[in-house]
N, C-alpha and C positions, 0 to 999 in steps of 0.2 A: 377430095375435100380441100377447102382453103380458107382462110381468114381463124387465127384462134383469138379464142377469148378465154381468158384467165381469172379466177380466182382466189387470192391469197389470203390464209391466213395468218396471224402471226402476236406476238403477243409485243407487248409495248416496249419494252424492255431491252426486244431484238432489232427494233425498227432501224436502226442502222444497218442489220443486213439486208436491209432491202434499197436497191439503187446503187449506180457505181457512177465512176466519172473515167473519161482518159484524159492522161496526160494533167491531170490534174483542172479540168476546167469544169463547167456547169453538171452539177450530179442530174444525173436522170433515171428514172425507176425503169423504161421501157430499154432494151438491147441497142444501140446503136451501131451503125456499119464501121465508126472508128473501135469500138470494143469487142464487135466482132471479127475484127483481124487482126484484135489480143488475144484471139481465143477466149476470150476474158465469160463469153457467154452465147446465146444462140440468136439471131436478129429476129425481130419480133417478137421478142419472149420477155415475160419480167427477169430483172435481174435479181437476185437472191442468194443467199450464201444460208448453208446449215446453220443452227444455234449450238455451240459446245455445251450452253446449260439447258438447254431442253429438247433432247431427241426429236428429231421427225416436222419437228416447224423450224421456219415457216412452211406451211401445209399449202400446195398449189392445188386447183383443183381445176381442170382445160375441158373445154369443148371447142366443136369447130362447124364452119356453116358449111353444108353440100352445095354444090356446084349449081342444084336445080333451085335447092330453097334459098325463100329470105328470114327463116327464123332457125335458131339454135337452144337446144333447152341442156340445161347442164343437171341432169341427172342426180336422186335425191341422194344425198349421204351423210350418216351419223360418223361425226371425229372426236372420241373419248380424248378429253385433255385432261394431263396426269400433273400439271405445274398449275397450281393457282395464282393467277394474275389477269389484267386487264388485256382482252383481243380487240384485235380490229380484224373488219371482212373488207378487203376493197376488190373490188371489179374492174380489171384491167383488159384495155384493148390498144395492143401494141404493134399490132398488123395497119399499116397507114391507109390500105386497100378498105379498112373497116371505120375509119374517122367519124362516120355518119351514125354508126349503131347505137341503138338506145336499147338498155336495161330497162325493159317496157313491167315486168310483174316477176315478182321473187318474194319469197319469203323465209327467214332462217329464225328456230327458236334455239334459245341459249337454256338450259338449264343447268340447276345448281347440284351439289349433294344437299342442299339443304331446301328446294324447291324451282322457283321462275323468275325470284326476284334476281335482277342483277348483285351483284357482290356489293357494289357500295352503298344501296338501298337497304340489302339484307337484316345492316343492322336497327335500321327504324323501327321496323315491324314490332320487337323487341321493345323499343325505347318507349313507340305511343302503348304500348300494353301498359309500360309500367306507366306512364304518364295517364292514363285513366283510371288506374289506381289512385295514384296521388292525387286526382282533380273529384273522385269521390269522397275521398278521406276526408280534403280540405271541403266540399260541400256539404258532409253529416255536420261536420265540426257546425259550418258557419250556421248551414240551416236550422240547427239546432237553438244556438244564440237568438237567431230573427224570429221561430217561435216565441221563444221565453219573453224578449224584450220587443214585441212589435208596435205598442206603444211608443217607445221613447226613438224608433226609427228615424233619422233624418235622408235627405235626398241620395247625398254623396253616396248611404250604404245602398241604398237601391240600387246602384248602377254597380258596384260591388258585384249585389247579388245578379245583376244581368251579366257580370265577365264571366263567374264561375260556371254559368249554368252555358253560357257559349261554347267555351273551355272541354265542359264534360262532353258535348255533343262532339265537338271537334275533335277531342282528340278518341272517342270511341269509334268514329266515321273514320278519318287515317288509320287508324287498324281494323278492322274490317277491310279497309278500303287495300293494303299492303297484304292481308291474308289472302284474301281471297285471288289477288295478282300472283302469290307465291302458289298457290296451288292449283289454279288455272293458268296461267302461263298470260290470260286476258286483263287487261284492268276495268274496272268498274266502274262505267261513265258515269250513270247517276248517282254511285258514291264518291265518285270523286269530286264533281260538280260540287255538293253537298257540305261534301269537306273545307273545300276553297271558301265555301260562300260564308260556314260557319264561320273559318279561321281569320277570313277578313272584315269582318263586322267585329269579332272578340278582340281581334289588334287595334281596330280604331275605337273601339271603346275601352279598352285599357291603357294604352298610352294616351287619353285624353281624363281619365282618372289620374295616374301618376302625376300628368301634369299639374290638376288644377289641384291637387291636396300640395304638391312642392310650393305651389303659386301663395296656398293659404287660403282659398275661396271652400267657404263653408267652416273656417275655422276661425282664422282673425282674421277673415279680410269678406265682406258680404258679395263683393262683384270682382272678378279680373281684371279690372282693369281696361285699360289701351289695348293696342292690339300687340301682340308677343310672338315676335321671327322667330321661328329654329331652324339653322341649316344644318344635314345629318350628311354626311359623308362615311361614303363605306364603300372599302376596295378588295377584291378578292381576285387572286392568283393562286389555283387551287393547279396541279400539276397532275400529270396520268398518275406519275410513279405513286404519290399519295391516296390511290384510292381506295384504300381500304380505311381510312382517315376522314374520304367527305361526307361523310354520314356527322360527323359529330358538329358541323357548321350550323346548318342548317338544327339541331337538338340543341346545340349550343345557346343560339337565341329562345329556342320556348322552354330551356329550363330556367334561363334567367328572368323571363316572364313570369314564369310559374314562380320563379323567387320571390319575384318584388311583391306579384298578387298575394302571396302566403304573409309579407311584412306586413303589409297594404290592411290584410283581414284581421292580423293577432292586434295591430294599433287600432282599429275602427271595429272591432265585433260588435254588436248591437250587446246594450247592458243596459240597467238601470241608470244609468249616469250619463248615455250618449247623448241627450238634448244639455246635459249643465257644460258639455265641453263643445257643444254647437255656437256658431256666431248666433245671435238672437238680433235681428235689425229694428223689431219694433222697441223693444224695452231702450235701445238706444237713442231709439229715432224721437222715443215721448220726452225723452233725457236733456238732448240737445234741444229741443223744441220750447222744455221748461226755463231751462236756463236761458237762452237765448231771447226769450219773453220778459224775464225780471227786471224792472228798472225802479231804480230808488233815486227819488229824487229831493233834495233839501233847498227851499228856497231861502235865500235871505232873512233875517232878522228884524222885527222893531218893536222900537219899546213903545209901551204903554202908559199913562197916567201916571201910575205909580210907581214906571221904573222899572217893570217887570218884563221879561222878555216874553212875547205871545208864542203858546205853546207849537212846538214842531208841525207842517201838514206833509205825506207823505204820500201823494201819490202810487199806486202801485198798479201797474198791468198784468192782466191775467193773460190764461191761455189763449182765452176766448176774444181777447182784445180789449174787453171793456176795463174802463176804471173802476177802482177802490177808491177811496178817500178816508183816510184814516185820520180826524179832525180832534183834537181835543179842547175844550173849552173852562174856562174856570170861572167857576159861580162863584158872586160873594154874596155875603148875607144883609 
């Protein structure tokens, strides 16, 4: 036989045993002829050192191509890992004779004690359970309200009631969609598709709610206005070491969703009173329109015969455009 092909595995935390340097210059993961006449390792082989904290990894697993063939299969095998933390699988080929090989079909499944889901997933599945608890609770509540008062309904709550009802489907779709990954080991393309689709239409309709009630539009203000720039900036440097931690980023932002929609629904619930705290455009529009019509006009003065001043004419404009004439005349006898 000749040419090996290697596979290691090894948990994050140890990745420093893997790779050496001589003489202190460029590390390299594959054996080199200067390190192998440190004895330091074997030439063509990855380089590796035991872990004092976790027996037995990093875990190598070797095959090699025969003389006759052009393919090598590396043999199936279960490795019980007793240390919880994040692996890596890499596929090494350290033989130079082999530079050309391609890792053509493989496949490895990881499972958990507690199912299929990767560890830093694991804790979602949990989170959107509870998250569709809470997206029913807050829908009895609202739906309840928009029975009682669907009369006094204005626009703003309608789109209200479209987050919520996105919301429930979305976050019932993410769990389903995480169950059934944990217990199949497969993920669930048409629920996840599903999921995505609900979860991005419920975000651009909710952050386009928060905005326009901050803006004032449907409250004291009948139109937005100009047109209104946001630039959203957001940085993430999320580390292996923390990954029992990236689960809460990503829950982070839809519990603060779910926050705002929950202030969003206790200030706007549909009542008897939501049309008298609505903008009203027409009562204001006949408003301005009256006043803006009224003109009072006083002409000049002159006497008369007997000295007397001839009574006031007041023109006055109506709505409608036309004149009044409000004349008064004095009879003598």
């Amino acid at each position: 036989t000749s040419g090996l092909v290697q596979a290691i595995i090894f948990e994050v935390e140890d990745r420093e045993l893997i790779g050496g340097s001589a003489y202190g210059g460029q590390r390299a993961i594959c054996c080199t002829p200067d390190l192998a006449k440190l004895d330091a390792c074997t030439q063509g082989e990855i380089i590796h050192r035991p872990s004092t904290t976790n027996p037995g990894f990093p875990y190598v697993l070797t095959t090699s191509f025969s003389l006759d063939k052009d393919m090598a299969i590396l043999p199936s095998r279960s490795i019980e890992i007793t240390k919880t933390g994040m692996y890596n699988l890499y596929f090494m080929i350290c033989d130079p004779n082999l530079k050309d090989v391609v890792v053509e079909e493989g496949k490895t499944i990881w499972k958990n004690p507690t199912g299929y889901l990767p560890g830093r997933m694991a804790p979602l599945m949990n989170f959107y359970a509870f998250m569709s608890i809470a997206f029913v609770i807050l829908g009895i509540f609202w739906f309840s309200q928009y029975a009682r008062f669907w009369k006094e309904v204005f626009p703003l709550q309608n789109c209200i009631t479209l987050v919520i009802t996105l919301g429930m489907f979305e976050m019932a779709l993410w769990y389903f969609d995480y169950a059934e990954f944990n217990e199949t080991g497969v993920r669930p393309t048409g629920t996840t598709v599903w999921a995505v689709t609900f979860g991005t239409v419920k975000r651009t309709v909710a952050r386009l709610v928060i905005l326009i009630v901050s803006m004032g539009y449907g409250v004291v203000r009948p139109t937005l206005g100009g047109l209104t720039s946001k630039l959203y900036f957001k940085s993430r440097d999320v580390y292996n070491e923390h990954w029992q931690n990236a689960w809460v980023i990503p829950a982070f932002w839809q519990f603060l969703s779910f926050s705002l929609l929950c202030v969003i629904c206790a200030l706007w619930a549909p009542s008897q009173n939501s049309m008298r705290y609505s903008y009203s455009d027409d009562t204001n529009e006949e408003f301005d329109k009256d006043e803006s019509s009224l003109r009072l006009i006083k002409p000049a003065s002159y006497p008369t015969k007997d000295g007397l001043h001839a009574p006031e004419s007041r023109p006055v404009t109506n709505s409608n455009g036309a004149t009044d004439v409000d004349t008064g005349e004095e009879k003598t006898a």
